[in-house]
MARVOGU-259324 format. One record per atom (N, C-alpha, C, CB): z, x, y; residue in one letter. Coordinates in steps of 0.1 Angstrom, whole numbers, plus 5000, padded with zeros to 4 digits. Last residue first. Glycine has a CB too. Layout:
ZXYA...
END
This chain:
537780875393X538680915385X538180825372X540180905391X535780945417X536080875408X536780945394X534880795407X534880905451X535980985446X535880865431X537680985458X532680885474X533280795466X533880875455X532280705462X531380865508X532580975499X532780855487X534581025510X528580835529X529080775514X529880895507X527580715502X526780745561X527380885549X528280815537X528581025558X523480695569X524480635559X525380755557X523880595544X521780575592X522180705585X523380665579X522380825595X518480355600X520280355598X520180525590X521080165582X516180235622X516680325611X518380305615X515880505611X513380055633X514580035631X514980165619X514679875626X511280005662X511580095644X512980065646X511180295641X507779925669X509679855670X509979955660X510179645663X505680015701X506679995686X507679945684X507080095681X502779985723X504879975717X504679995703X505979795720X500079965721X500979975739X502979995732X500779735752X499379955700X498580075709X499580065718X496880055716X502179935673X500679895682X500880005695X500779695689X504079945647X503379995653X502179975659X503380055650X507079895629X505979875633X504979875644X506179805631X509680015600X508480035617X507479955615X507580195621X512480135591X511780045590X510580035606X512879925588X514380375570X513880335581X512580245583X513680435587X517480545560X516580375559X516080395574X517780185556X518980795550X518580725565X517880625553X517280815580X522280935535X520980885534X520280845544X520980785527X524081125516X523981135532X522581065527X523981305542X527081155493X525881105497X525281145512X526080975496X529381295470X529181255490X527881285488X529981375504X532081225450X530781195450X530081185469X530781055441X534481375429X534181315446X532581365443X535181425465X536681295397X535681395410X535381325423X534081455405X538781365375X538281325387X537481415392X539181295396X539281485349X538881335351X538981295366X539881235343X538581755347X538081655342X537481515335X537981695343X538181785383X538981825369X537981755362X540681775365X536581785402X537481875406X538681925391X538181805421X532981825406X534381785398X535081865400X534381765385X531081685430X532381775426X533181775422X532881815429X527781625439X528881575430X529781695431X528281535413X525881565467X526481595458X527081555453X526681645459X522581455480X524181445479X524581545466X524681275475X520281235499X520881335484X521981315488X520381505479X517381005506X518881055507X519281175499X519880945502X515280745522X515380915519X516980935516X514681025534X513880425521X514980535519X514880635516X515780515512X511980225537X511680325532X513680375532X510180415541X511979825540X511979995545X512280095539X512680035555X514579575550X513279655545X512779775547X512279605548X516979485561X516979545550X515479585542X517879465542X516079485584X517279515583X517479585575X517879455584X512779445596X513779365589X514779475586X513179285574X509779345614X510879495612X512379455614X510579635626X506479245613X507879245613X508579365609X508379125605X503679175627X504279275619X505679265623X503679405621X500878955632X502079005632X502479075624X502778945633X498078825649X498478905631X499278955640X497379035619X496378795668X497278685662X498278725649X496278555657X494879005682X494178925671X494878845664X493578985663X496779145688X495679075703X494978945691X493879245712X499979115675X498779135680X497679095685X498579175677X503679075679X502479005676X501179095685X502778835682X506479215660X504979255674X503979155668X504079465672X509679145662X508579105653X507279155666X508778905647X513079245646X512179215654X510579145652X512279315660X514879155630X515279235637X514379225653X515079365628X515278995601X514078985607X514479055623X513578805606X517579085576X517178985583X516079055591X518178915591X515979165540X516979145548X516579035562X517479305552X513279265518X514279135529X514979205538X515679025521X512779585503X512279455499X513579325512X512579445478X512679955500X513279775494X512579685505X515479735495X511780215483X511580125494X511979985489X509980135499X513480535475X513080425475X512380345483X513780395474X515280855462X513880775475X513780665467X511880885479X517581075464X517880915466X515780935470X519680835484X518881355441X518181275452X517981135453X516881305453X521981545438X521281425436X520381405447X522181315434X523881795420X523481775432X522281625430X522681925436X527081935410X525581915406X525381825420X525281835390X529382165403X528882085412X527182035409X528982165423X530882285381X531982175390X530782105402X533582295401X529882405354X529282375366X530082285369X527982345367X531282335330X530482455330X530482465344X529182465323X533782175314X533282135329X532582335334X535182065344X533982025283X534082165291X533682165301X533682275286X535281855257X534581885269X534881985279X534581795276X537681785245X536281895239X535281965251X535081795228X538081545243X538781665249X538081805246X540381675245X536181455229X536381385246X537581525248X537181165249X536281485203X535481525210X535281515225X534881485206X539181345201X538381505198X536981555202X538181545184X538481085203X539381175207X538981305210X540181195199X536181035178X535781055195X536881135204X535780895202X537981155161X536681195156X536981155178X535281075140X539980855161X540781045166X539281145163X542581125150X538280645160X539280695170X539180835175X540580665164X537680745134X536480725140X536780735155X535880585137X540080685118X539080815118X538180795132X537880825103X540480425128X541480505131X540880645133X542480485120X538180305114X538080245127X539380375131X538380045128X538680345088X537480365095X537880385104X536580295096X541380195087X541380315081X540180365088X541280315065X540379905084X541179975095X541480175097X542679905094X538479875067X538679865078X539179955090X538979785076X540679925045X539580025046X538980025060X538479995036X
END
């Protein structure tokens, strides 16, 4: 009986996985975050002894992207993001930013 279940239940998901229908080949995505370490890049000490650091992996993320299925069992995934990290006094600044681009194709 077990096994009997477990066979239905098979060809039930089967059927529904080929069922599927790809309405829209493109959908679209946003990225925002702020993380947390990496390494220590630079550092502004001020008149009053208080410092501000600007780390590699700290700092604000903005991104999007798209999705495109091209069937439907593969598609391509393309991102575009910045990270950017700052710190700021009356005579300088330090900032640090990166631009990311990201293809990731998944079958």
């Amino acid at each position: 009986m077990k096994k009997f279940s477990l066979a239905v239940l098979a060809a039930l998901s089967t059927t529904a996985y080929a069922s599927e229908d790809i309405t829209n080949p493109l959908s679209f995505s946003a990225t925002a975050g702020y993380t947390f370490g990496g390494d220590t890049l630079g550092t502004l000490v001020y008149e009053d002894d208080s410092d501000n650091s600007v780390k590699a992996g700290s700092g604000l993320i903005l991104g999007g992207g798209f999705n495109y299925a091209l069937s439907q069992t593969f598609d391509i995934r393309l991102n575009a993001s910045i990270h950017l990290d700052s710190a700021d006094a009356e005579n300088g600044d330090l900032t640090f930013s990166r631009f990311a681009w990201e293809a990731i194709p998944y079958y």
